[in-house]
N, C-alpha and C positions, 0 to 999 in steps of 0.2 A: 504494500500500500504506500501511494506515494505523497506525501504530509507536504504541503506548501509551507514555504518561509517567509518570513520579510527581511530583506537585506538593510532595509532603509533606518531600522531602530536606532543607528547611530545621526539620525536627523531630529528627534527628539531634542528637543531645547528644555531647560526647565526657565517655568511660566510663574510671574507674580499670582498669586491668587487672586480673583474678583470674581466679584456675584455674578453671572451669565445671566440672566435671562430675557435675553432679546436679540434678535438674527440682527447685525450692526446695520448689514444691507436692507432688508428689509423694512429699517423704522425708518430711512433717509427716503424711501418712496412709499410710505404707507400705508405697505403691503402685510399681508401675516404671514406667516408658517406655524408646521407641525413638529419641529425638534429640532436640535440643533446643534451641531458638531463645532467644537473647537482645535483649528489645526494648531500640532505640535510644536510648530519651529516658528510661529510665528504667533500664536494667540490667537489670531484671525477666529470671529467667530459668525458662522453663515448659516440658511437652515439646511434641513436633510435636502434627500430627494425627492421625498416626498411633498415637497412643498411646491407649491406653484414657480417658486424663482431658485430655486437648487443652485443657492449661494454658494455650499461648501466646496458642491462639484465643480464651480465656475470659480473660485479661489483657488484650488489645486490645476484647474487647466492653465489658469493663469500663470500660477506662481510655482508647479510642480512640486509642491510643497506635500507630502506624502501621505505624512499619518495623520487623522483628527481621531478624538474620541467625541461621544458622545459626552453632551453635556445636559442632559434633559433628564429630569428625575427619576424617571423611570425604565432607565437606559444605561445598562455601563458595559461600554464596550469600546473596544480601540481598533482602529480600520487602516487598512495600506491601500491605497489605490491604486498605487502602480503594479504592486503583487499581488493584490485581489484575496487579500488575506487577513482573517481575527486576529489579534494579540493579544496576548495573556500581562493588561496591562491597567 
């Protein structure tokens, strides 16, 4: 069985803490979203894909910026998008 990696964990930045809750992009056009991921290396916080304007994915195309976790309370989980893979993080 062949178990996917993420090569990019050395792209993690450590992040001042702050309260999330609200897609950055989405209040500047006031828009809503469903959840909301904040990338690693840079803080950046956009909403899922699920959401009508899929901030996070258009922050990582932009900025290739790899890993977000989830920031939404009812969510914890860490994502690679260029390897298409969970972290245990």
């Amino acid at each position: 069985m062949d178990t996917k990696k993420c090569i990019h964990e050395d792209q993690i930045k450590p992040l001042p803490k702050k309260d999330i809750t609200v897609c950055e992009d989405c209040i500047k056009t006031g828009d809503t979203w469903v959840y909301l991921r904040q990338c690693l290396t840079c803080g950046h916080v956009g909403c899922c894909n699920s959401s009508k304007n899929k901030h996070a994915q258009k922050h990582f195309d932009k900025t290739n910026h790899p890993i977000m976790k989830s920031v939404s309370p009812e969510e914890t989980f860490t994502y690679c998008y260029i390897d298409d893979v969970y972290l245990d993080k």
